[in-house]
C-alpha positions in Angstrom: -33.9 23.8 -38.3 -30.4 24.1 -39.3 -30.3 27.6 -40.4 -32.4 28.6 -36.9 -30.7 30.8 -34.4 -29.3 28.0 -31.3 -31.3 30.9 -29.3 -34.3 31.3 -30.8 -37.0 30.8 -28.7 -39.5 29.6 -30.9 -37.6 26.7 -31.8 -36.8 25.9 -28.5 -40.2 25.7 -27.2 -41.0 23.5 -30.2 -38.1 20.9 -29.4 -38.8 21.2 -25.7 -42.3 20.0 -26.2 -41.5 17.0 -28.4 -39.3 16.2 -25.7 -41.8 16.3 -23.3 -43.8 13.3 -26.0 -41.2 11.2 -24.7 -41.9 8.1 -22.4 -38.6 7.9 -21.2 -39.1 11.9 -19.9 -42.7 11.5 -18.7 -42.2 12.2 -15.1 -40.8 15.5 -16.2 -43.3 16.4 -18.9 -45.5 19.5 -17.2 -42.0 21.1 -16.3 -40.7 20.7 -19.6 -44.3 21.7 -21.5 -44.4 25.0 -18.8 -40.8 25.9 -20.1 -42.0 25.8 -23.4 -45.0 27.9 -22.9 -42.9 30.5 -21.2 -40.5 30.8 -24.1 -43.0 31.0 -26.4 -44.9 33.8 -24.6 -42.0 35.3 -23.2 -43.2 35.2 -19.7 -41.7 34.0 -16.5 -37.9 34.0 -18.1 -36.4 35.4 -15.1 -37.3 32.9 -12.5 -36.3 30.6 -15.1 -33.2 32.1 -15.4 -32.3 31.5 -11.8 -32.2 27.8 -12.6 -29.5 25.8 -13.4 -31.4 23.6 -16.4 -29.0 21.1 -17.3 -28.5 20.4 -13.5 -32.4 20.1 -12.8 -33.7 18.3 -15.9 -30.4 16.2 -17.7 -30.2 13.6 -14.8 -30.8 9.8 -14.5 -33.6 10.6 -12.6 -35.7 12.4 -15.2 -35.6 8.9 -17.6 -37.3 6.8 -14.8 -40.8 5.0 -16.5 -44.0 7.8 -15.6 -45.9 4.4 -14.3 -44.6 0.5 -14.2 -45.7 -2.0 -17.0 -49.2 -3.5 -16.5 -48.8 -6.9 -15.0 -49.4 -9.8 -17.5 -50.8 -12.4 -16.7 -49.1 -15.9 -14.5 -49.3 -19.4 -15.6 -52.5 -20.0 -14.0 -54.2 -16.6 -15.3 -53.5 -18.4 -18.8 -55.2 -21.4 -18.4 -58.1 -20.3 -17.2 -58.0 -18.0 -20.1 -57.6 -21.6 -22.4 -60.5 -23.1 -20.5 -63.0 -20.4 -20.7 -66.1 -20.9 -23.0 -65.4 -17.6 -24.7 -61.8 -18.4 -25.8 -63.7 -21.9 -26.9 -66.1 -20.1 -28.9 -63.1 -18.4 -30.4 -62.1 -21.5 -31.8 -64.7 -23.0 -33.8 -64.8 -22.9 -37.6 -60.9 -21.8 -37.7 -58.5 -24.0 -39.7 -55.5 -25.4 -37.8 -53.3 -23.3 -39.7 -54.6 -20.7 -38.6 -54.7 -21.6 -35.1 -51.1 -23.0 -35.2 -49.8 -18.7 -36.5 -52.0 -17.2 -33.7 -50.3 -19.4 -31.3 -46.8 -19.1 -32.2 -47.8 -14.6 -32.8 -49.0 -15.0 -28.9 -45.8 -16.5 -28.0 -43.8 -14.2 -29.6 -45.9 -10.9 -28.4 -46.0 -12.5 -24.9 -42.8 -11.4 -22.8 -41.5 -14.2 -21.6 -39.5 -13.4 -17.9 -35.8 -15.2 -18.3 -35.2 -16.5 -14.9 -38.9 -18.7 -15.0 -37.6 -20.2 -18.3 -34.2 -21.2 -16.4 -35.9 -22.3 -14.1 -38.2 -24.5 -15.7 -35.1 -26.1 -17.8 -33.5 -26.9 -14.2 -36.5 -28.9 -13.1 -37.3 -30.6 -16.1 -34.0 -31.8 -17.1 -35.1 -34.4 -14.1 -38.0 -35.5 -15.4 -36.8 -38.3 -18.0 -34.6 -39.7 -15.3 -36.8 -39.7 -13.6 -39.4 -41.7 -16.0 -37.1 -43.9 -17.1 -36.1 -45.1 -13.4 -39.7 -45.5 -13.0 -40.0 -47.7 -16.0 -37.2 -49.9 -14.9 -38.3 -50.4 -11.1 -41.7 -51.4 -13.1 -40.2 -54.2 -15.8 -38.0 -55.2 -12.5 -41.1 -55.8 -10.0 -42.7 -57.9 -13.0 -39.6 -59.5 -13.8 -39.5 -61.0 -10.2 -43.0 -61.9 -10.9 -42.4 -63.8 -14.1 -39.8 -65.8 -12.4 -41.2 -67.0 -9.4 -44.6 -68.0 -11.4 -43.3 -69.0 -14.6 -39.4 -69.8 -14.3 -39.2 -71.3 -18.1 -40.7 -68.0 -19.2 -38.1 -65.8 -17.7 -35.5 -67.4 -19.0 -35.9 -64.9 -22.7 -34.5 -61.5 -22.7 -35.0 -58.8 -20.7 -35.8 -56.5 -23.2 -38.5 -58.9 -24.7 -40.3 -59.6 -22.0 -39.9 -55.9 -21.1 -41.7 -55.2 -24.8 -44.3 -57.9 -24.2 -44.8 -56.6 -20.8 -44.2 -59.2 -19.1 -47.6 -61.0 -19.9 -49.9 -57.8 -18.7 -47.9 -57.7 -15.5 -47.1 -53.7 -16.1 -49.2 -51.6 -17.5 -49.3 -50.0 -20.9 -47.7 -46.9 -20.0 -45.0 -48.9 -18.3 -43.8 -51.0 -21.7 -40.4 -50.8 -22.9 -42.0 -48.7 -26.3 -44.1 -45.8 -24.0 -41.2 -45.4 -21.6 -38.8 -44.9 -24.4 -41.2 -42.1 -26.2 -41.7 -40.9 -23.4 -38.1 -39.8 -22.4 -37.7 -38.8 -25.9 -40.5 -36.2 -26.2 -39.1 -34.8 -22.9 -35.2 -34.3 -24.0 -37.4 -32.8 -27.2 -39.2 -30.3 -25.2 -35.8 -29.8 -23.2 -33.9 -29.1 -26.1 -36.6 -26.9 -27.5 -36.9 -24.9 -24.2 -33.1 -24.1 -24.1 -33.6 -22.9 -27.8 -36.4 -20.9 -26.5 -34.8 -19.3 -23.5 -31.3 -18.4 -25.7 -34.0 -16.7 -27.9 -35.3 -14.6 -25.0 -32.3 -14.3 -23.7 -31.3 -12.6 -26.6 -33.6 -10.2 -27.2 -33.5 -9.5 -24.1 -30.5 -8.4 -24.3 -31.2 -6.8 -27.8 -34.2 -4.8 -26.3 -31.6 -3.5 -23.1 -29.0 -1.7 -25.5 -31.8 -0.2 -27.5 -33.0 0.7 -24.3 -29.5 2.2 -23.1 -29.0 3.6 -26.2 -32.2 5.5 -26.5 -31.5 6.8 -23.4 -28.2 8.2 -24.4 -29.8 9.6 -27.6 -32.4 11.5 -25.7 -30.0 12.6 -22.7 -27.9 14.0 -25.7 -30.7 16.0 -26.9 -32.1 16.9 -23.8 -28.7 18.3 -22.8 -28.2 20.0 -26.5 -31.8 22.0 -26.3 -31.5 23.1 -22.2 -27.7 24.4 -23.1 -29.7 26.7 -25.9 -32.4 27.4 -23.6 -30.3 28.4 -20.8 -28.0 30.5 -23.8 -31.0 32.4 -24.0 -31.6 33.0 -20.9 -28.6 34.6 -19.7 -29.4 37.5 -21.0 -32.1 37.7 -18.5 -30.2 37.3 -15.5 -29.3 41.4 -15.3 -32.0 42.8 -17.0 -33.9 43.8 -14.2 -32.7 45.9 -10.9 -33.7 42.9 -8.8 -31.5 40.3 -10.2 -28.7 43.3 -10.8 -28.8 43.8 -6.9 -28.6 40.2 -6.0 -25.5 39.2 -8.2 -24.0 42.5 -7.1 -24.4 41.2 -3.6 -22.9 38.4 -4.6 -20.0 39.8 -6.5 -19.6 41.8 -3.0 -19.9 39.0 -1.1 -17.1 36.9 -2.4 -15.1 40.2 -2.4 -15.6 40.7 1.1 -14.6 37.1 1.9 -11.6 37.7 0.0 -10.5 40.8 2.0 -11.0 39.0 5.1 -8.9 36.2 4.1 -6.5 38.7 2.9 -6.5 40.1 6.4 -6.0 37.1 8.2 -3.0 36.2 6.1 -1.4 39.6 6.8 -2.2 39.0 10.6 -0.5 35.8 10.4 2.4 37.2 8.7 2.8 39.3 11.0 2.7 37.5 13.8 4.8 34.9 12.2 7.5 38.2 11.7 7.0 39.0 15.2 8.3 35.3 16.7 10.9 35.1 14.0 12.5 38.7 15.1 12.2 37.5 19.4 13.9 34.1 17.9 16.6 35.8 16.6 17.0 38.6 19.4 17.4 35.4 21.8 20.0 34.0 19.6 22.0 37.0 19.7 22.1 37.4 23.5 22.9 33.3 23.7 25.9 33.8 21.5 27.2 36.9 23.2 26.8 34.5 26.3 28.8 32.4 25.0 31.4 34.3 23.7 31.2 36.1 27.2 32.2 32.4 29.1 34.7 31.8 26.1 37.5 34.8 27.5 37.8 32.9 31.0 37.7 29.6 29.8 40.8 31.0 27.4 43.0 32.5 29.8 42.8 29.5 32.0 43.6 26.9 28.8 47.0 29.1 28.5 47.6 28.7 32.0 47.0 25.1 32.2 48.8 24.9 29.1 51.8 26.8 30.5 51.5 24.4 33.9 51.8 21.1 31.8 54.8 22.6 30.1 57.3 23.6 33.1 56.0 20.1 34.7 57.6 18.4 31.1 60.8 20.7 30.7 61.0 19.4 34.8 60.1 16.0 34.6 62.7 15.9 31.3 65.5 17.3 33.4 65.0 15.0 36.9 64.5 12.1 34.5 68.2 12.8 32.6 69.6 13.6 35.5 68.3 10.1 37.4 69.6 8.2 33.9 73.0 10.0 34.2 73.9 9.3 37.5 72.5 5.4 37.3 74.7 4.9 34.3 77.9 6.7 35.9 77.3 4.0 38.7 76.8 0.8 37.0 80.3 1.7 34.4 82.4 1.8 38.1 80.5 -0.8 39.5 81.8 -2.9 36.1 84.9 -1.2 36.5 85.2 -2.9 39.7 84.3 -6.5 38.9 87.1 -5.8 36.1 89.4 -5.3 38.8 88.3 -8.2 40.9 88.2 -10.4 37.9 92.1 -9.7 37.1 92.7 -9.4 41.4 91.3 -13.4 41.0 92.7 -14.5 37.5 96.5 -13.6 39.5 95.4 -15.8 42.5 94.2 -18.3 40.5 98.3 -18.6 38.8 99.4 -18.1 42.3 97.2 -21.1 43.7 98.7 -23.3 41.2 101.9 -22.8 41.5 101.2 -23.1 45.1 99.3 -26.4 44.2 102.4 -28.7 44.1 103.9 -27.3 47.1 101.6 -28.7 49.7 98.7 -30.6 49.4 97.0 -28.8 52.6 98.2 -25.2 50.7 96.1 -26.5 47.7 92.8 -27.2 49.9 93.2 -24.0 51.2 93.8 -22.1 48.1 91.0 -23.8 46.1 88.5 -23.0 48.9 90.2 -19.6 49.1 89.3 -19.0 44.9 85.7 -20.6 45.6 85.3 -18.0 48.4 86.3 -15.2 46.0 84.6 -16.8 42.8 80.9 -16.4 44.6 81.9 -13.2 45.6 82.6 -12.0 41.8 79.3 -13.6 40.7 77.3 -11.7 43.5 79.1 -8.3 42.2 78.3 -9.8 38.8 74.7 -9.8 39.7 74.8 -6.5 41.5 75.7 -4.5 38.1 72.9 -6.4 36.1 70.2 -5.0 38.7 71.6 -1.0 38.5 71.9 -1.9 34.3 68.1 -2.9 34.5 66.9 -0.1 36.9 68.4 2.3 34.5 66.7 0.9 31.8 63.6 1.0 33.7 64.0 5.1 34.8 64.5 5.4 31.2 61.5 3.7 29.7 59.5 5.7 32.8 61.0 9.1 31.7 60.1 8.4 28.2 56.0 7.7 29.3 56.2 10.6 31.5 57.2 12.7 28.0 54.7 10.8 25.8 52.1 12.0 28.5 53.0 15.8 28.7 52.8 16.0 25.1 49.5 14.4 24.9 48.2 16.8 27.3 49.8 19.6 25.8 48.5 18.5 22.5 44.9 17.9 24.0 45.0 21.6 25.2 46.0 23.0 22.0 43.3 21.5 20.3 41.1 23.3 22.9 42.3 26.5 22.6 42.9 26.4 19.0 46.5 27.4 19.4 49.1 26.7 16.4 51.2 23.3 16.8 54.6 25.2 17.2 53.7 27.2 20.3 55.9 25.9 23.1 58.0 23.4 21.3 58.0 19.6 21.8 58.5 18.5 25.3 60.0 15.2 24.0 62.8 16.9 21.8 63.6 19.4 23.9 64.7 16.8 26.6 66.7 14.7 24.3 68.2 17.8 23.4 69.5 17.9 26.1 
């Protein structure tokens, strides 16, 4: 088998049928057994070739069981088996021995389900608690018994009289000795049970992996011997003018689906060309809108700009002006109270010398020099007010500069004219 061709046909239809003497492929036998047939007689190899094998046949679905397991049978099938007359017959004139290996060989063929021994160890366990609280309410009731008839007797152990049983007042089964055995055989058969079930258990688990693995052996060989089967049939799919014609309808098909896609991805191109050239065309015509509006909106920024200027260079020159003549008035207004001052400071020497003349000259002088002293504070007062309102013109002029260049600077940055154009409002009035 090593040195055969993977494509000869012969040894094909010879693996394919021991395949087919598989349990695990029984539902799938005649298919398998017809390919085989075929190969062999060389018939039938183009339908077969129109088949994908591996996709029909190497599937989960192809290992299910041909028929389920016979049922075995229940608890109560089996005893009836024990008490027949025939199994009875069966028994006579065989040693125990022998009986005892025929047993155990039964219990070992038998399959013995995992979740009834599971659940047989969860009732069970019970039962010796059970047994053992039925012993005790026994020995108790006879206890009480004991006592009231026979108080002298009570008086030895418990566990004594419980052994005795209480002078025939519990039965046999009931003594401290039966009840005892009795929970012992149980936690025996428990213990053996729970050895029995992790045994079944086991090869339970045992018999699944063989199971899973023989599955995987066989899908591997199944999928090995239909990929050489279907190797050997390609060359089957264009031998005849039918099968030529159908996968050249095919091959045109898929071409023709290409060519339309083809076509509608041109026809969306250009399309998508069309939109993008209106998109632009519209953004051309925008922007010469835009530069359009920009010329107007230009020649009126330089004519704004060149109103804000003349109303600086004007508001510069009335605001010097305004200071010039405030402070020419407040120096001869202080020139004035100079005078008055030294006019007063004379009086005042004239007043004294006055003084020791006459007493009524004096009144009248002082009052005289009081007179002329509220006078010089008043002018005094005066010249403080003109100092402050030239202060104030000035600090006005300078806001009213401040502004103009803000404005012209405003409107520079708007018509993106250089900083030097015009000069600055500011220095040209303190130029001057």
């Amino acid at each position: 088998m090593q040195h055969a061709p993977l494509t000869d046909t012969t040894e094909l239809a010879r693996e394919l049928r021991l395949l087919s003497d598989e349990e695990l492929l029984a539902l799938r036998r005649a298919e398998l057994r017809g390919l085989a047939d075929d190969l062999e007689h060389d018939r039938n190899l183009a339908e077969w070739a129109e088949i994908d094998l591996l996709q029909a046949f190497a599937r989960q679905e192809s290992m299910a069981p041909a028929a389920p397991a016979p049922a075995r049978r229940g608890a109560l099938g089996t005893l009836r088996h024990l008490l027949s007359p025939a199994f009875r017959q069966g028994l006579k004139g065989r040693p125990a021995g022998q009986l005892l290996r025929d047993a155990v060989a039964a219990v070992r063929r038998r399959r013995v389900r995992d979740d009834l021994l599971e659940a047989a160890l969860g009732i069970l366990v019970f039962v010796p608690l059970l047994i053992t609280w039925y012993g005790l309410r026994e020995a108790g009731r006879a206890y009480d018994e004991l006592a009231g008839e026979d108080p002298e007797e009570a008086t030895r152990p418990f566990l004594q009289l419980w052994q005795s049983g209480f002078d025939g007042r519990v039965s046999t089964l009931g003594e401290f000795d039966n009840v005892a055995l009795m929970a012992v055989l149980l936690i025996s058969l428990l213990v053996l049970l729970a050895i029995w079930h992790a045994r079944v258990r086991s090869r339970t688990e045992r018999e699944w992996d063989a199971q899973q693995t023989e599955r995987e052996r066989l899908m591997g060989r199944l999928t090995s011997v239909l990929t050489r089967t279907q190797l050997a049939l390609s060359g089957q799919r264009l031998s005849t003018p039918r099968q030529f014609t159908g996968e050249l309808s095919k091959a045109a098909g898929r071409l023709g689906t290409l060519v339309r896609r083809a076509t509608d991805g041109q026809q969306a191109l250009a399309t998508a060309t069309t939109a993008a050239h209106d998109a632009t065309t519209e953004l051309r015509a925008a922007a010469q809108r835009i530069v359009d509006a920009a010329t107007p909106l230009g020649a009126a920024t330089v004519r704004l700009e060149a109103a804000v200027q003349s109303g600086q260079a004007e508001t510069t020159r009335v605001s010097s002006a305004n200071a010039a003549e405030v402070r020419d008035v407040g120096e001869r207004i202080t020139r004035m109270g100079q005078q008055i001052e030294a006019a007063l400071t004379e009086l005042t020497t004239v007043q004294r010398e006055l003084t020791a003349t006459t007493q009524a000259a004096a009144q009248a002088s002082h009052e005289a020099a009081e007179a002329v002293t509220h006078s010089a504070a008043r002018t005094d007062d005066a010249v403080l007010g003109m100092r402050e309102a030239a202060e104030r013109w000035d600090v006005a002029a300078a806001h009213w500069q401040d502004a103009a260049a803000r404005v012209d600077t405003g409107v520079r940055e708007l018509t993106g004219r250089p900083p030097g154009f015009g000069g600055v409002p500011s220095q040209q009035g303190a130029g001057r």
